[in-house]
PDB file as gemmi writes it, atoms N, CA and C in Angstrom:
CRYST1    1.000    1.000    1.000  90.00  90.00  90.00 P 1                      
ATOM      1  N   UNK A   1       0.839  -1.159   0.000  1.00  0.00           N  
ATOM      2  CA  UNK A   1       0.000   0.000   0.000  1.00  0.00           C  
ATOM      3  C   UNK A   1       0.893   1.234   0.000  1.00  0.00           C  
ATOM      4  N   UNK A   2       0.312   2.338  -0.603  1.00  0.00           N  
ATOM      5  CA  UNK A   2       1.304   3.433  -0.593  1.00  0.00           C  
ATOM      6  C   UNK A   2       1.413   4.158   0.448  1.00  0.00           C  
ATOM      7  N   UNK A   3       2.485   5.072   0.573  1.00  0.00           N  
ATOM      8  CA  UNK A   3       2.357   5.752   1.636  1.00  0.00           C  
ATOM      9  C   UNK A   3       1.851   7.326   0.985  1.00  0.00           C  
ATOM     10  N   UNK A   4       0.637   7.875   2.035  1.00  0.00           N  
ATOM     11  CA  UNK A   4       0.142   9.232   1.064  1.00  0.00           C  
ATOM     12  C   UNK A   4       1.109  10.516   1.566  1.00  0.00           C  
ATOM     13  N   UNK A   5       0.345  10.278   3.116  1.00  0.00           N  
ATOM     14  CA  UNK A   5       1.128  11.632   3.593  1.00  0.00           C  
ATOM     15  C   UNK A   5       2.589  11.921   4.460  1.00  0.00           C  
ATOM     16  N   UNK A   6       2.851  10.297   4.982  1.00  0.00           N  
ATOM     17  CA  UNK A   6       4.160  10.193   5.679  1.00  0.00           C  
ATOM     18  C   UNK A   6       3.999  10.216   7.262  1.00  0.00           C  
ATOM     19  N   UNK A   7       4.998  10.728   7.666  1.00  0.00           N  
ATOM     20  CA  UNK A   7       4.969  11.358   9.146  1.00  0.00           C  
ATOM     21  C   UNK A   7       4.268  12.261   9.321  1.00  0.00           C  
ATOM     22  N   UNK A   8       4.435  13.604   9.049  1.00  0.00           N  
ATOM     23  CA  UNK A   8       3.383  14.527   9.659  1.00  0.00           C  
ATOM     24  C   UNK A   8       2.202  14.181   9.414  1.00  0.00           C  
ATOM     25  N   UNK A   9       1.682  13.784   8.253  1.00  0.00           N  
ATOM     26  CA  UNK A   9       0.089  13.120   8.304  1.00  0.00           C  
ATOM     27  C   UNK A   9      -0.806  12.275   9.449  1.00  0.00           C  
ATOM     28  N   UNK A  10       0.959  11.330   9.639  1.00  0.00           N  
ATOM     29  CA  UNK A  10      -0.356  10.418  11.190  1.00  0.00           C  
ATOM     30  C   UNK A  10       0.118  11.286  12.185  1.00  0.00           C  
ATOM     31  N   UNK A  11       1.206  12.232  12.459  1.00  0.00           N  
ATOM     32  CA  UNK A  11       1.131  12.952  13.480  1.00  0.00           C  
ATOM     33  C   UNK A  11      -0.408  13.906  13.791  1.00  0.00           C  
ATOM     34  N   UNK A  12      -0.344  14.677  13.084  1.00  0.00           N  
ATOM     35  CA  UNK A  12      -1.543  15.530  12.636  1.00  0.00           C  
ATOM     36  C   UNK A  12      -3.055  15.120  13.112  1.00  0.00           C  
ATOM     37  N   UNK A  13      -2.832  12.897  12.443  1.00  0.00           N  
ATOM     38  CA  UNK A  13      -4.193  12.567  12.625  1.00  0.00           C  
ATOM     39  C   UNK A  13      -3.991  12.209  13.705  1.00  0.00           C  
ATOM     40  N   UNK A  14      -2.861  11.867  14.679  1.00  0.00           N  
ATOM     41  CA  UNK A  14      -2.972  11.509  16.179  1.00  0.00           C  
ATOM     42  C   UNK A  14      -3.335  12.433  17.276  1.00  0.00           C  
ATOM     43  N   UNK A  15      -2.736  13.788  16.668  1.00  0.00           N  
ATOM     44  CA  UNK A  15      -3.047  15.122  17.479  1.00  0.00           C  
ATOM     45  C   UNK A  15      -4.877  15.123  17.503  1.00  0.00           C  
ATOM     46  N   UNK A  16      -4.930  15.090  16.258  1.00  0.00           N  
ATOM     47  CA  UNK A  16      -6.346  15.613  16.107  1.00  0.00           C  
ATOM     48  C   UNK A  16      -7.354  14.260  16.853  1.00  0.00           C  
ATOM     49  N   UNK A  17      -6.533  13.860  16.730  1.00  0.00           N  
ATOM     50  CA  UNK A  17      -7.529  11.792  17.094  1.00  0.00           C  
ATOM     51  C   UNK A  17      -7.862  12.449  18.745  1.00  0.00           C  
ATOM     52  N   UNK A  18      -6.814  12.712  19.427  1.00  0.00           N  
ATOM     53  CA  UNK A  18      -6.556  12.897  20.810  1.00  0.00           C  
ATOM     54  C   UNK A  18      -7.476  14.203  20.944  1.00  0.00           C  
ATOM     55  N   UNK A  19      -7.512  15.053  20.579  1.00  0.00           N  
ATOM     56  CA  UNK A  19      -8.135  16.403  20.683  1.00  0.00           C  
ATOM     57  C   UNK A  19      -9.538  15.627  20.667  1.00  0.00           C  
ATOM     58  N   UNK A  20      -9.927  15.221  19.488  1.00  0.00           N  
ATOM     59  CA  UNK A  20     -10.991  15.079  19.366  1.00  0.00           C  
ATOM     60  C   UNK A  20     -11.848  13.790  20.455  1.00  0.00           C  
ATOM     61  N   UNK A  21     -10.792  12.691  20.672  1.00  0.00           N  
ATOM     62  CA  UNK A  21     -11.195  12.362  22.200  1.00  0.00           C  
ATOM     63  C   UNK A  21     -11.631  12.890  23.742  1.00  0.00           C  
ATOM     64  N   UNK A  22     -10.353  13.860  23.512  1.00  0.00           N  
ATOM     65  CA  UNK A  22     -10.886  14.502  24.907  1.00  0.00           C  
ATOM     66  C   UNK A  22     -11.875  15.710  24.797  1.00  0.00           C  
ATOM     67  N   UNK A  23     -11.788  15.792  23.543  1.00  0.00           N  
ATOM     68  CA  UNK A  23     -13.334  16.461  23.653  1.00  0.00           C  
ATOM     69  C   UNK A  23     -14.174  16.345  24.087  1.00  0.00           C  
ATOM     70  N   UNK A  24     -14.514  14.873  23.502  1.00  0.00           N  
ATOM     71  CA  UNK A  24     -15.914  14.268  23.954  1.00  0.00           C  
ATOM     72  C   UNK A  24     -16.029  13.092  25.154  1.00  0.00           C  
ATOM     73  N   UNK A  25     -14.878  13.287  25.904  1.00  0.00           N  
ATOM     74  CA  UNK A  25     -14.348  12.857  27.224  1.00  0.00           C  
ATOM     75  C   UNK A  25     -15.048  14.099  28.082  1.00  0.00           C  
ATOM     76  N   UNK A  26     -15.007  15.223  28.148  1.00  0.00           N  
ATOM     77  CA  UNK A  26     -15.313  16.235  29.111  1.00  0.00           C  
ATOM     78  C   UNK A  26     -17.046  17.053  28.455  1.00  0.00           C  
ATOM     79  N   UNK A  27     -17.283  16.252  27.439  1.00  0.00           N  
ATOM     80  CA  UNK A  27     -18.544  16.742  27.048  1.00  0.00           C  
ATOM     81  C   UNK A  27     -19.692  15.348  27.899  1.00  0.00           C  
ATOM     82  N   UNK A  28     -18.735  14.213  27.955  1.00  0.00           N  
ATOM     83  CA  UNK A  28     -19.849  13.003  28.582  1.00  0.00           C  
ATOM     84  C   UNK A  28     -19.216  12.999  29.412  1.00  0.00           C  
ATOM     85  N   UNK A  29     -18.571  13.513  30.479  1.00  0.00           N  
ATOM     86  CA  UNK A  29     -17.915  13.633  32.080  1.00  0.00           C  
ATOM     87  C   UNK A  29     -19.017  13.525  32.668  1.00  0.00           C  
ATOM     88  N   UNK A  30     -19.254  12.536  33.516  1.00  0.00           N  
ATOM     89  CA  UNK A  30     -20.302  12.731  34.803  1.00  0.00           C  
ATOM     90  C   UNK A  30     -20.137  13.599  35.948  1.00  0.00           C  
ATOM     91  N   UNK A  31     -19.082  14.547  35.627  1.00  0.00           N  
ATOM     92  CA  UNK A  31     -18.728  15.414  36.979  1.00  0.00           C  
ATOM     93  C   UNK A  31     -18.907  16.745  36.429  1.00  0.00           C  
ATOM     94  N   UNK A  32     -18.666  17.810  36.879  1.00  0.00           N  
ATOM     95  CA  UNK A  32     -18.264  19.328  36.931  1.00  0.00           C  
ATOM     96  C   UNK A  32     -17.222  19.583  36.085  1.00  0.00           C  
ATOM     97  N   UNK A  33     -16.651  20.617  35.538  1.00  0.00           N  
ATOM     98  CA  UNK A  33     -15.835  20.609  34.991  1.00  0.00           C  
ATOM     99  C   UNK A  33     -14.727  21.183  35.794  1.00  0.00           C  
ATOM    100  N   UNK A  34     -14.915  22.097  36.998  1.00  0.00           N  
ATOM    101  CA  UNK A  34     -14.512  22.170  38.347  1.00  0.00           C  
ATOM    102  C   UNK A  34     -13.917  20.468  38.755  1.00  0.00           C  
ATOM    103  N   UNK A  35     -14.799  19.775  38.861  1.00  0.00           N  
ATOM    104  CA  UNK A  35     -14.165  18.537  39.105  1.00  0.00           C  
ATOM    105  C   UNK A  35     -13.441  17.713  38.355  1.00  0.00           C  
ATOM    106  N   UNK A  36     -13.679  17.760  37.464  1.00  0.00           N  
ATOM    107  CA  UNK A  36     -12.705  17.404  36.653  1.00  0.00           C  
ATOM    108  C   UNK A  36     -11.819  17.980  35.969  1.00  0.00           C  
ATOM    109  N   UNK A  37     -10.519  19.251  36.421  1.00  0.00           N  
ATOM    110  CA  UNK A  37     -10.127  19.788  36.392  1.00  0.00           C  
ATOM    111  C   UNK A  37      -9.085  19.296  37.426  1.00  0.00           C  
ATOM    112  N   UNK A  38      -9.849  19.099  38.580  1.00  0.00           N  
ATOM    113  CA  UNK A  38      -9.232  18.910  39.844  1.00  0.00           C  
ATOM    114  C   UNK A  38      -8.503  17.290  39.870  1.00  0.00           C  
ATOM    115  N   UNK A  39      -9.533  16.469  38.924  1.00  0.00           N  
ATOM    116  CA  UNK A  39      -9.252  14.909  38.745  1.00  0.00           C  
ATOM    117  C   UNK A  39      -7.660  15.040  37.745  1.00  0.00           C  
ATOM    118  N   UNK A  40      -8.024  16.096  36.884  1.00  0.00           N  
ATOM    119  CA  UNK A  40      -6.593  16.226  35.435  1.00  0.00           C  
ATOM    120  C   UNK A  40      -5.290  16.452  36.543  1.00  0.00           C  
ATOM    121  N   UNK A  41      -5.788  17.611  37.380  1.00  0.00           N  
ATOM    122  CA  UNK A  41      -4.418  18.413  38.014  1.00  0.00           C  
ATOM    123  C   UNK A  41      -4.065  17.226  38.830  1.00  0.00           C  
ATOM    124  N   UNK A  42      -4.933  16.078  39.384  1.00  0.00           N  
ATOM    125  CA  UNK A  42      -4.367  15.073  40.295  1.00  0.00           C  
ATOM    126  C   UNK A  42      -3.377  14.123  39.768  1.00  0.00           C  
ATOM    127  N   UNK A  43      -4.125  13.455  38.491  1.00  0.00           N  
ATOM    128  CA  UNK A  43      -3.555  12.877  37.427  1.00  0.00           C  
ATOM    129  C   UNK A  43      -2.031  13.633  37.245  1.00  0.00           C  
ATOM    130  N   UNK A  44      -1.870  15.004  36.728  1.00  0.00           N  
ATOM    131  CA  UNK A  44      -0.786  15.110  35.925  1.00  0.00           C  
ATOM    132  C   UNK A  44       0.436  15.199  36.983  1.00  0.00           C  
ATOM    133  N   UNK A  45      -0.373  15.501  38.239  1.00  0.00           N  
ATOM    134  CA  UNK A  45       0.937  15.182  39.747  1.00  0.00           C  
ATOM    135  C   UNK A  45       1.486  13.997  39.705  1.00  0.00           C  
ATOM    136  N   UNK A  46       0.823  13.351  39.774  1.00  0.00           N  
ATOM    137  CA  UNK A  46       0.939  11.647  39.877  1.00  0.00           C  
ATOM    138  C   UNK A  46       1.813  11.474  38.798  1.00  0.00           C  
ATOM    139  N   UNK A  47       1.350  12.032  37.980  1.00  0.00           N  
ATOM    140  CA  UNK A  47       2.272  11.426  35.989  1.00  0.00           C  
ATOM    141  C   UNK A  47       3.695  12.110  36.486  1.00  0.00           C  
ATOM    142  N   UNK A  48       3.620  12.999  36.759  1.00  0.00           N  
ATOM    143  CA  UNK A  48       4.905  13.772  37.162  1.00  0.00           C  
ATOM    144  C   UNK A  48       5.701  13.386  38.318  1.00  0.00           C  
ATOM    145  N   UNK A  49       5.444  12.804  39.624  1.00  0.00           N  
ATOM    146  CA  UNK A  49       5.791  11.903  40.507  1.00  0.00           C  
ATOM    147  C   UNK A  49       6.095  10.747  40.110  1.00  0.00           C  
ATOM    148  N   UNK A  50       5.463  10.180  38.830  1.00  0.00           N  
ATOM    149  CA  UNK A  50       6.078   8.602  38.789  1.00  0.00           C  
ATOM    150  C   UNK A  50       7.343   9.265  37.457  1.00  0.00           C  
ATOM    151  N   UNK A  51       7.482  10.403  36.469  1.00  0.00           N  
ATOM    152  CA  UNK A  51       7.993  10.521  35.823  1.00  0.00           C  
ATOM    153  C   UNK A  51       9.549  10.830  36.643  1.00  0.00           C  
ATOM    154  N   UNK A  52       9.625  11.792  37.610  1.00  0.00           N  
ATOM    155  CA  UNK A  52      10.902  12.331  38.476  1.00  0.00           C  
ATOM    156  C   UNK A  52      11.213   9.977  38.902  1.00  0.00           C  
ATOM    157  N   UNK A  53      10.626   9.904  39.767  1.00  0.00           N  
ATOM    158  CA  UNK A  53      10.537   8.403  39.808  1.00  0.00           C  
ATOM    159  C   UNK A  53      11.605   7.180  39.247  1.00  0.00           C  
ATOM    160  N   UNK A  54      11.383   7.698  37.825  1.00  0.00           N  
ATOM    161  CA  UNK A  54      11.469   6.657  36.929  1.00  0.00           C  
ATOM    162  C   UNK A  54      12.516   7.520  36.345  1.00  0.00           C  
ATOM    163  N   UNK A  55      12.937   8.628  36.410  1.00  0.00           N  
ATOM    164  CA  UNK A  55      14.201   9.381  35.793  1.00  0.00           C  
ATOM    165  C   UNK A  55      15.652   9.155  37.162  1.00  0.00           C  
ATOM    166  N   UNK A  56      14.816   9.132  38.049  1.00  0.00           N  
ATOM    167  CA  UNK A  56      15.984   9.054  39.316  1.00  0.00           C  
ATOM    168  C   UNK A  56      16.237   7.528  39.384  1.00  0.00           C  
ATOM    169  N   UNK A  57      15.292   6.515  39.287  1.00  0.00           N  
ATOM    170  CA  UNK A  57      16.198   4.998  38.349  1.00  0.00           C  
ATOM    171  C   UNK A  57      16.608   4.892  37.498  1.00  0.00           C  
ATOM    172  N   UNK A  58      16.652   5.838  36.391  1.00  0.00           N  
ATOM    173  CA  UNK A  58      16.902   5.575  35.245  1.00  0.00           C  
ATOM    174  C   UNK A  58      18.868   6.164  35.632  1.00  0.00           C  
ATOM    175  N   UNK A  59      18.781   6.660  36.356  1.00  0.00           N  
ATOM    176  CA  UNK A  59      19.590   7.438  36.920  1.00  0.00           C  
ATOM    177  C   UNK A  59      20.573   6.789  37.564  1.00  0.00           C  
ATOM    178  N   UNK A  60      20.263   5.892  38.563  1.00  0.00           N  
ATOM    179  CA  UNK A  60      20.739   5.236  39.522  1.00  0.00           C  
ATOM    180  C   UNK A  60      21.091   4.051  38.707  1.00  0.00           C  
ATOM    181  N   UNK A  61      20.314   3.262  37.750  1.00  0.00           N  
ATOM    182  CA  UNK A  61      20.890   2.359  36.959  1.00  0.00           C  
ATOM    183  C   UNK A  61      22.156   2.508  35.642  1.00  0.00           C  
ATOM    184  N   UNK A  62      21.920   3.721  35.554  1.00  0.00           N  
ATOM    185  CA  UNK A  62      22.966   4.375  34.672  1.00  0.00           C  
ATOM    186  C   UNK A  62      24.466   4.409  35.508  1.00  0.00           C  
ATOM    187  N   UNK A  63      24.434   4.838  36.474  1.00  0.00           N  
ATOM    188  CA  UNK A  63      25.580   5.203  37.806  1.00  0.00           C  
ATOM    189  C   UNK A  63      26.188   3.403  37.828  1.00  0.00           C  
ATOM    190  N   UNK A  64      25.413   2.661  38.230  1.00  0.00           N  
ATOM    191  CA  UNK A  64      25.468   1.807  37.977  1.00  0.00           C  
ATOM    192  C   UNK A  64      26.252   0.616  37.017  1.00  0.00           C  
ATOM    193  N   UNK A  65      25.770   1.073  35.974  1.00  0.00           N  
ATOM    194  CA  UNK A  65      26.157   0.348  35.107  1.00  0.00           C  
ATOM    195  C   UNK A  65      27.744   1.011  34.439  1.00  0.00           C  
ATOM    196  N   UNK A  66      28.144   2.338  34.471  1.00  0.00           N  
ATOM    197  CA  UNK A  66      28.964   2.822  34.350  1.00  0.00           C  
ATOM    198  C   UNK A  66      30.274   2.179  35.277  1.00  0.00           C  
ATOM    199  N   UNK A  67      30.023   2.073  36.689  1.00  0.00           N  
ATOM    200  CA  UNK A  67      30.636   1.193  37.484  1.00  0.00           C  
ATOM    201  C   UNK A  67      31.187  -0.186  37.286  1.00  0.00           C  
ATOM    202  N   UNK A  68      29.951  -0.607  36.470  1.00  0.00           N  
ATOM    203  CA  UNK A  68      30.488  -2.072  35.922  1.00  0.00           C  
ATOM    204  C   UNK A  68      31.159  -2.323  34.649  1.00  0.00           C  
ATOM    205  N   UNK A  69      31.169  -1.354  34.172  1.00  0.00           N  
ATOM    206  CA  UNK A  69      32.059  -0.603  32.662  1.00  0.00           C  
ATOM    207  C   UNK A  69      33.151  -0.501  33.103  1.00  0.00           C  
ATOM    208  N   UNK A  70      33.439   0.436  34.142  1.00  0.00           N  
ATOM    209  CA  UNK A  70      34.688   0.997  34.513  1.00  0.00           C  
ATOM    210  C   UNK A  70      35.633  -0.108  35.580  1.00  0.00           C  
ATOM    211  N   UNK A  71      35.170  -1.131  35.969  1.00  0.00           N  
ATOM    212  CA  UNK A  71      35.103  -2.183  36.471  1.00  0.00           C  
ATOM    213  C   UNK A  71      35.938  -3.293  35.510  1.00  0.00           C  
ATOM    214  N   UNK A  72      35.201  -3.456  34.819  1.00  0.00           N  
ATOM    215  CA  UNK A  72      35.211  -4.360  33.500  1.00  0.00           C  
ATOM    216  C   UNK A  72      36.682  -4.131  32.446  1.00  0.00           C  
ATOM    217  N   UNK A  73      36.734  -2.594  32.733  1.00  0.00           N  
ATOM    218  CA  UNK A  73      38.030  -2.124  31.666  1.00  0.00           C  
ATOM    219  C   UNK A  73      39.038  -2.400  32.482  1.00  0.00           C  
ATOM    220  N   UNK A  74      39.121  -1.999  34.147  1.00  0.00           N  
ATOM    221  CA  UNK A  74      40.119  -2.532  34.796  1.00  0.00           C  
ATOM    222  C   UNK A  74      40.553  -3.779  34.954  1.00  0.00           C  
ATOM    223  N   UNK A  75      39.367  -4.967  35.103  1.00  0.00           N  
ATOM    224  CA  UNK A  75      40.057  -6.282  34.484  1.00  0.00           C  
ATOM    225  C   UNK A  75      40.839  -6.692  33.276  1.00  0.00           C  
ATOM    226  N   UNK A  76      40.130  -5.669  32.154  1.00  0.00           N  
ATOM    227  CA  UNK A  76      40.670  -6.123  30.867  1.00  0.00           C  
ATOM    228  C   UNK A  76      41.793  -5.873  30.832  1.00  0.00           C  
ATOM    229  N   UNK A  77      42.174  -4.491  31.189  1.00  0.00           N  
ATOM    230  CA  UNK A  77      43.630  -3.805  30.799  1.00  0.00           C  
ATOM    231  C   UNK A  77      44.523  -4.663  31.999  1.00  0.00           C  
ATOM    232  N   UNK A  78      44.308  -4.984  32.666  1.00  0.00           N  
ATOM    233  CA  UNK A  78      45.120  -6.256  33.773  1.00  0.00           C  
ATOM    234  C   UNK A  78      45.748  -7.358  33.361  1.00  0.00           C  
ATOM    235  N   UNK A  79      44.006  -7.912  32.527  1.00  0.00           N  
ATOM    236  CA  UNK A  79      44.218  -9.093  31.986  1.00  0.00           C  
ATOM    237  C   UNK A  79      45.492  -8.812  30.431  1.00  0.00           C  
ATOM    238  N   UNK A  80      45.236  -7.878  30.154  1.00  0.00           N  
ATOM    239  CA  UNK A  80      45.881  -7.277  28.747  1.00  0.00           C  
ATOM    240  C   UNK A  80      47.421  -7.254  29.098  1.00  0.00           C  
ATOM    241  N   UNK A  81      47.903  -6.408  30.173  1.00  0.00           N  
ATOM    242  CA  UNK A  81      49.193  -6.329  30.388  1.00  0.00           C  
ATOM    243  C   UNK A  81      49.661  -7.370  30.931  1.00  0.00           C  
ATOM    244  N   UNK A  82      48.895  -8.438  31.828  1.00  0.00           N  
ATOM    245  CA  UNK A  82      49.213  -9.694  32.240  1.00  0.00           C  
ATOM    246  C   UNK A  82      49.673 -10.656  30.740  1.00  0.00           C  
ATOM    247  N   UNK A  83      49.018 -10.677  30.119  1.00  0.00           N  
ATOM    248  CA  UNK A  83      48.846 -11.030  28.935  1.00  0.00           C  
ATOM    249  C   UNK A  83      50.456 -10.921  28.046  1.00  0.00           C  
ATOM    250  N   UNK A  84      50.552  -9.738  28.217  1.00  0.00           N  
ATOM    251  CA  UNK A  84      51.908  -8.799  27.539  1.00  0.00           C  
ATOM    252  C   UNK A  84      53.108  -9.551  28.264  1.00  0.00           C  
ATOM    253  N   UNK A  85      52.781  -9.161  29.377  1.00  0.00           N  
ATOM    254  CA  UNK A  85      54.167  -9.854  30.199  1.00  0.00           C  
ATOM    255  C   UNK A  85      54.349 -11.157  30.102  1.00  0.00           C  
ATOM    256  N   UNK A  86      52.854 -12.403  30.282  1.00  0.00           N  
ATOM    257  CA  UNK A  86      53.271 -13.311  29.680  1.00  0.00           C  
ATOM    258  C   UNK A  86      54.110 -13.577  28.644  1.00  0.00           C  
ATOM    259  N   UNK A  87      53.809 -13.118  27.610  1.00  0.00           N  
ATOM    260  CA  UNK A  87      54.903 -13.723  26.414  1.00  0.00           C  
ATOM    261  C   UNK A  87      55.959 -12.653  26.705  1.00  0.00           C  
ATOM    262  N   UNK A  88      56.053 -11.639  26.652  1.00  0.00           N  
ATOM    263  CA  UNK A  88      57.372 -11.533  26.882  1.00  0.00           C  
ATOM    264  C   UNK A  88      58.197 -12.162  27.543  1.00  0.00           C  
ATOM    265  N   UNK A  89      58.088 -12.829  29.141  1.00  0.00           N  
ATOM    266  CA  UNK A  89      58.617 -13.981  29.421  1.00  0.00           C  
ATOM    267  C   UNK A  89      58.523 -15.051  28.732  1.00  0.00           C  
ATOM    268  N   UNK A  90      58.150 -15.105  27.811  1.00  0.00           N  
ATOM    269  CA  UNK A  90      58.229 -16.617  27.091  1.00  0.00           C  
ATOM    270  C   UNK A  90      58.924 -16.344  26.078  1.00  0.00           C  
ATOM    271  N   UNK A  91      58.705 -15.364  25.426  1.00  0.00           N  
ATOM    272  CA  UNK A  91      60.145 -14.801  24.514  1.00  0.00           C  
ATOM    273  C   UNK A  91      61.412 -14.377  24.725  1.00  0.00           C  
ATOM    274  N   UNK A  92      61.239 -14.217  26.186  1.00  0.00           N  
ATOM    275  CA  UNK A  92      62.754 -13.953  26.689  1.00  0.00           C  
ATOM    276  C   UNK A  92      63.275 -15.361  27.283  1.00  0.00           C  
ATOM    277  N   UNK A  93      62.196 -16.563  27.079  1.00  0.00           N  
ATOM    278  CA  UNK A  93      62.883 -17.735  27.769  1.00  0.00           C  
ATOM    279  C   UNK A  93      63.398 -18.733  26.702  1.00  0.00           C  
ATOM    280  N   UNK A  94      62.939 -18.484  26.023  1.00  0.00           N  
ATOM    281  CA  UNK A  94      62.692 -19.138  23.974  1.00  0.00           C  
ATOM    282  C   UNK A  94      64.103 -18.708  23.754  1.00  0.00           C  
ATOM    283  N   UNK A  95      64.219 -17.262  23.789  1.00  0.00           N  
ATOM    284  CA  UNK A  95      65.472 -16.576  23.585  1.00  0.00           C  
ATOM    285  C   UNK A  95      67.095 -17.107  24.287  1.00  0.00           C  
ATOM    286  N   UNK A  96      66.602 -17.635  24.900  1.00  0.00           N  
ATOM    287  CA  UNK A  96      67.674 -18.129  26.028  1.00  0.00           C  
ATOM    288  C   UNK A  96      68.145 -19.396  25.507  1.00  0.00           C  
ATOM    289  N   UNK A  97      67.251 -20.175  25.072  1.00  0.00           N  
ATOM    290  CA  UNK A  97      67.337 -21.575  24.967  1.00  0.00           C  
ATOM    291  C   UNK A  97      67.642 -21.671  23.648  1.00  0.00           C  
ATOM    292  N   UNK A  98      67.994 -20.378  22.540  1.00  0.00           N  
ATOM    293  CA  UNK A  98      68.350 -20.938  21.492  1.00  0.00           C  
ATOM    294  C   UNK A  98      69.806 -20.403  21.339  1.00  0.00           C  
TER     295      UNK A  98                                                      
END                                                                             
């Protein structure tokens, strides 16, 4: 199937999809619009409490994982120069014996 309008097209129709939901979300509200005002502002605390939330783990797992990076390179480069020195003793013992 073709594509007509691309990206901004379903953006556009998602904006408008959503608009046009909560339109008729606060036109069939069984409450006040006072009250449900008060229900949005509760909601967007909450969205915003679990968002700080979920940025301060996102946070703490990052710290984290950097640790085990920086961790990880110190074995390698250990294992690396361990590595180095091995054969060089083995080339300096090779060396000997011929």
């Amino acid at each position: 199937m073709a594509e007509r309008g691309g990206t901004p097209a379903f953006v556009a129709g998602l904006v408008l999809g959503a608009l046009g939901g909560a339109t008729l979300a606060m036109i069939l509200a069984p409450q006040t619009g006072e009250e449900t005002r008060d229900v949005l502002l509760a909601k967007a605390r909450e969205a915003g409490e679990r968002a700080r939330d979920t940025a301060a783990d996102a946070s703490d797992l990052l710290a984290r994982g950097r640790d085990i990076v920086a961790d990880a390179k110190l074995r390698i480069d250990a294992a690396v120069t361990e590595g180095k020195d091995a054969a060089a003793r083995q080339r300096d013992t090779l060396e000997h014996e011929t």
